[in-house]
C-alpha positions in Angstrom: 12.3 -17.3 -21.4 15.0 -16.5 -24.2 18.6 -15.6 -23.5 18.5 -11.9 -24.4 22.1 -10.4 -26.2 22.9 -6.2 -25.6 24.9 -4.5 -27.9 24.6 -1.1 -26.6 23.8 0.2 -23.1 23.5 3.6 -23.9 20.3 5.6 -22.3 17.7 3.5 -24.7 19.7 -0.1 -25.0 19.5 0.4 -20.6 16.0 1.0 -21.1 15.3 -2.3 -23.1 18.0 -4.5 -21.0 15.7 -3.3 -17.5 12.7 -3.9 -18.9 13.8 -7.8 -20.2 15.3 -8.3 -17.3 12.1 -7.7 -15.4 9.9 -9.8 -17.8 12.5 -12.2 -16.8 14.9 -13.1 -19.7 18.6 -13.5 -19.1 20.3 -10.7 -20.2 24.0 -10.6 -21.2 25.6 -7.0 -22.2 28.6 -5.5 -24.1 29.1 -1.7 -24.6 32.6 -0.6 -25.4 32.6 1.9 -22.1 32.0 -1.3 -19.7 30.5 0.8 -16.9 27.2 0.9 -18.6 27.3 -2.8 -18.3 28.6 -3.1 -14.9 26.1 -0.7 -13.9 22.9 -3.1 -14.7 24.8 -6.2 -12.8 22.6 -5.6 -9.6 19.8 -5.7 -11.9 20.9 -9.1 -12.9 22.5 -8.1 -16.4 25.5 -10.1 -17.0 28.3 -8.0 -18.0 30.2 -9.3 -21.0 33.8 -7.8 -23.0 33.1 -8.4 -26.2 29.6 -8.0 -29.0 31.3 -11.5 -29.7 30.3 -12.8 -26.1 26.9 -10.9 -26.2 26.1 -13.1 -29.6 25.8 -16.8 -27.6 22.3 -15.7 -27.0 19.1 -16.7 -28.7 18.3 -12.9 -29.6 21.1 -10.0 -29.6 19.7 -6.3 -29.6 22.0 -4.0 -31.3 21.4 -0.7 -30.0 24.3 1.6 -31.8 24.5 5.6 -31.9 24.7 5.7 -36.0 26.5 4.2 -39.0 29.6 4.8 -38.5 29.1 3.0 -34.7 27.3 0.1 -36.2 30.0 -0.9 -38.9 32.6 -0.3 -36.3 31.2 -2.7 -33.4 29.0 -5.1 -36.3 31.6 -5.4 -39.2 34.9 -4.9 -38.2 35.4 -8.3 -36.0 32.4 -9.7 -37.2 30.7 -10.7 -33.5 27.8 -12.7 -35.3 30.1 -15.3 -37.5 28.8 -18.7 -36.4 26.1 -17.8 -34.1 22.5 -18.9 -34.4 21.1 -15.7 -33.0 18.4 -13.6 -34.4 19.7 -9.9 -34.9 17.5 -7.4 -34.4 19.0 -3.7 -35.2 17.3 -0.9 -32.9 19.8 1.7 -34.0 18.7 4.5 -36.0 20.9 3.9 -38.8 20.8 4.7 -43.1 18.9 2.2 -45.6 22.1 1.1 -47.0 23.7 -0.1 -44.0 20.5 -2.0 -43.0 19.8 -3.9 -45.8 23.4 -4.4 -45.9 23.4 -6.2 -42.8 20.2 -8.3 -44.4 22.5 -9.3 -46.8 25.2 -10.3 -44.4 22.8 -12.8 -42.6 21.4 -13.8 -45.2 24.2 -15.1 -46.7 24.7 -17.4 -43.5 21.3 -18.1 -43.4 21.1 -15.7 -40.0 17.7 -14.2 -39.1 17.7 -10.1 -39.1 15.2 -7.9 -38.1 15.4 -4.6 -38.1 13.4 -2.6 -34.7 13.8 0.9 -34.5 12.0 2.5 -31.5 10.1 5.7 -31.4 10.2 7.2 -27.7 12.5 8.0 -25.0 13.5 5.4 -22.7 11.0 6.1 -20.3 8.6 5.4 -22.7 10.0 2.0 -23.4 10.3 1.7 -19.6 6.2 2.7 -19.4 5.4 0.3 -22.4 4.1 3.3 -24.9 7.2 3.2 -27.0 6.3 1.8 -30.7 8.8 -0.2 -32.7 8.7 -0.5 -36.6 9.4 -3.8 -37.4 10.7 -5.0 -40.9 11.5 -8.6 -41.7 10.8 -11.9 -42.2 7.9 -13.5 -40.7 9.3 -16.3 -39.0 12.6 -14.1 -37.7 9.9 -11.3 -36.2 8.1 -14.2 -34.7 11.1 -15.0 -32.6 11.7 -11.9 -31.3 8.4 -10.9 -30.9 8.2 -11.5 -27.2 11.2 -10.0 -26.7 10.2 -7.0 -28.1 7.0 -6.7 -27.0 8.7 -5.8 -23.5 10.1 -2.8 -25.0 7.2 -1.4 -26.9 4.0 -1.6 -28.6 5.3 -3.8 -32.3 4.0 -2.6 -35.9 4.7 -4.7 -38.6 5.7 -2.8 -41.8 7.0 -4.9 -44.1 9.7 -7.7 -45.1 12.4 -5.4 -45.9 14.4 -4.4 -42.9 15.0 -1.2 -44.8 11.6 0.0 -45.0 11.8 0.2 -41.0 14.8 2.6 -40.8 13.5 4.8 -43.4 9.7 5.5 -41.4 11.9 5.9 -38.5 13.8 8.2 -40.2 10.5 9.7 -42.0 9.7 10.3 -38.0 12.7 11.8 -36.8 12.2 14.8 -39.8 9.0 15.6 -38.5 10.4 16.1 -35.0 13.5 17.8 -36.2 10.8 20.0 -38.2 8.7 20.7 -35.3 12.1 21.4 -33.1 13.2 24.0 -35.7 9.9 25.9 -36.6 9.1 26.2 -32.7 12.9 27.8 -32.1 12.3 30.1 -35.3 8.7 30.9 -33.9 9.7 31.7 -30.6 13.0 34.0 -31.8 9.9 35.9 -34.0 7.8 36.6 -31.0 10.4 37.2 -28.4 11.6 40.3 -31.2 8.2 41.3 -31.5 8.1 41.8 -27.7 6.2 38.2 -26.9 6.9 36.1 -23.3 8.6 33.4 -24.7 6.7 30.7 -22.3 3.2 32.8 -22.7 4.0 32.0 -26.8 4.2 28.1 -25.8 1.4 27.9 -23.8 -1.3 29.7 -26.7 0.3 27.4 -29.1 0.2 24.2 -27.1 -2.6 24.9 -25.9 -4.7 26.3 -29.5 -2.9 24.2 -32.1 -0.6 21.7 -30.8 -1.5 20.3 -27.6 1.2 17.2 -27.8 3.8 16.1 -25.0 6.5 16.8 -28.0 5.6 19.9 -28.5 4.7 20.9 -25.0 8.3 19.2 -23.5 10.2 21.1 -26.5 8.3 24.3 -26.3 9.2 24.6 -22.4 12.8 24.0 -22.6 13.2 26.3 -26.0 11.4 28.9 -24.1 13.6 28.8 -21.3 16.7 28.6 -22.8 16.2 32.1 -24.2 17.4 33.3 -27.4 21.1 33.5 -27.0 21.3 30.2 -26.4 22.8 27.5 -28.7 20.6 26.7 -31.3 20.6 22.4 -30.5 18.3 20.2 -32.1 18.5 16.4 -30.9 17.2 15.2 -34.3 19.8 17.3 -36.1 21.3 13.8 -37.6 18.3 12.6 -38.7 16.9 15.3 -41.0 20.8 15.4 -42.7 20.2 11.3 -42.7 17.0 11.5 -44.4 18.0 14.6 -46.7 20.2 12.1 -48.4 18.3 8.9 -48.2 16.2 11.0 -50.4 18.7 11.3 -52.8 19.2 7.5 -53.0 15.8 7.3 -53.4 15.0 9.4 -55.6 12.7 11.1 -53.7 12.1 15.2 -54.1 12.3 16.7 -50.6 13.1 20.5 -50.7 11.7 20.6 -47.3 14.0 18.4 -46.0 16.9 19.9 -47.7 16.0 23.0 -46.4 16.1 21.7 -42.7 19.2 19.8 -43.1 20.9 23.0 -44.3 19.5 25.4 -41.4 20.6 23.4 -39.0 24.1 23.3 -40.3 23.8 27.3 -40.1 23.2 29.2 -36.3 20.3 32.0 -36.1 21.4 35.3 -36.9 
């Protein structure tokens, strides 16, 4: 079994350290609030104080809340200088700072892999999570136990990049299906509609997913003065300008990046 790194212990980077630790790797952790480390000790995590400590291991998960929160805890005292660890990036973060990283480890001749995970935690704790993988053969190949704890791995390609932008291609659709449910549901509730009768045609006649089914309910019952929150709200701006950098037309996108930076009226 490898020695397993955790840069991260937020709700997912939990999710991955519990389910290592019960395939039986050794698990060190880091997260800047320690609690969330100390918290998985019983569970045979061993608590670390620095990314620098979590980076003696043979594979180090960094599992960070965006770009800003990778370069912060990845660049600034440079955790992985001299360490033989593969890096494998599970944060949702832009194409630059990817393939920026790549660069970094390459230059050191460090393996990078880049792993973002679509599902919630409990679906990396049930095994139906699935984690785009982009890199290089032989640095997926050492990590692919690993990750095969946390999720159901699809290869898609050498560039680490190319794995953060499908992610990110799969956060708009969510962010897309959050928004047109809210907007659908403020149309029939003005019409005179039951907001949770609305959910149940629709889930039932067009849609009948878990996304849409878990959204619909808690849209529904929130009502229509309620704040209008969408938990992908980052990742449709994200992608609305990684289409810029790529040249890419995506009115739909830009649409839904600037509606959510607008409430309902």
């Amino acid at each position: 079994m490898a020695k397993i790194g955790m840069i991260g212990l937020g709700a997912l980077g939990t999710a991955m350290a519990e389910c290592l630790l019960a395939a039986g790797h050794a698990v060190v952790g880091f997260n800047r609030t320690p609690q969330k480390a100390t918290a998985l000790a019983p569970r045979g995590l061993q608590p670390v104080d620095s990314a620098a400590a979590a980076c003696t291991a043979d594979i180090v998960f960094s599992v960070l809340l965006d770009d800003a929160a990778a370069r912060a805890v990845l660049w600034e005292n440079d955790p992985f200088e001299g360490t033989a660890a593969v890096h494998v990036s599970v944060s949702t973060i832009g194409i630059p700072v990817v393939r920026d990283l790549a660069q970094r480890h390459a230059a050191r001749g460090q393996a990078f892999v880049s792993a973002p995970v679509f599902g919630r935690p409990d679906n990396v704790r049930d095994g139906s999570a699935v984690i785009a993988v982009g890199g290089a053969a032989a640095a997926i190949d050492r990590c692919r136990a690993a990750l095969a704890c946390c999720g159901q791995v699809a290869e898609v390609g050498t560039d680490p990049g190319t794995a953060n932008a499908i992610k990110m291609a799969g956060n708009f659709l969510m962010a897309s299906a959050v928004q047109s449910l809210r907007e659908a549901l403020e149309l029939a509730d003005a019409a005179g509609g039951e907001r949770q009768q609305f959910v149940d045609i629709v889930t039932t006649a067009l849609f009948p997913t878990s996304f849409y089914k878990r959204f619909g309910e808690v849209l529904a019952a929130q009502g229509s003065d309620a704040p209008a929150i969408n938990p992908f709200a980052n990742s449709a701006r994200l992608i609305a300008r990684t289409s810029r950098e790529l040249s890419v037309p995506t009115p739909l996108a830009d649409a839904l990046a600037a509606a959510l930076d607008r409430p309902l009226t």
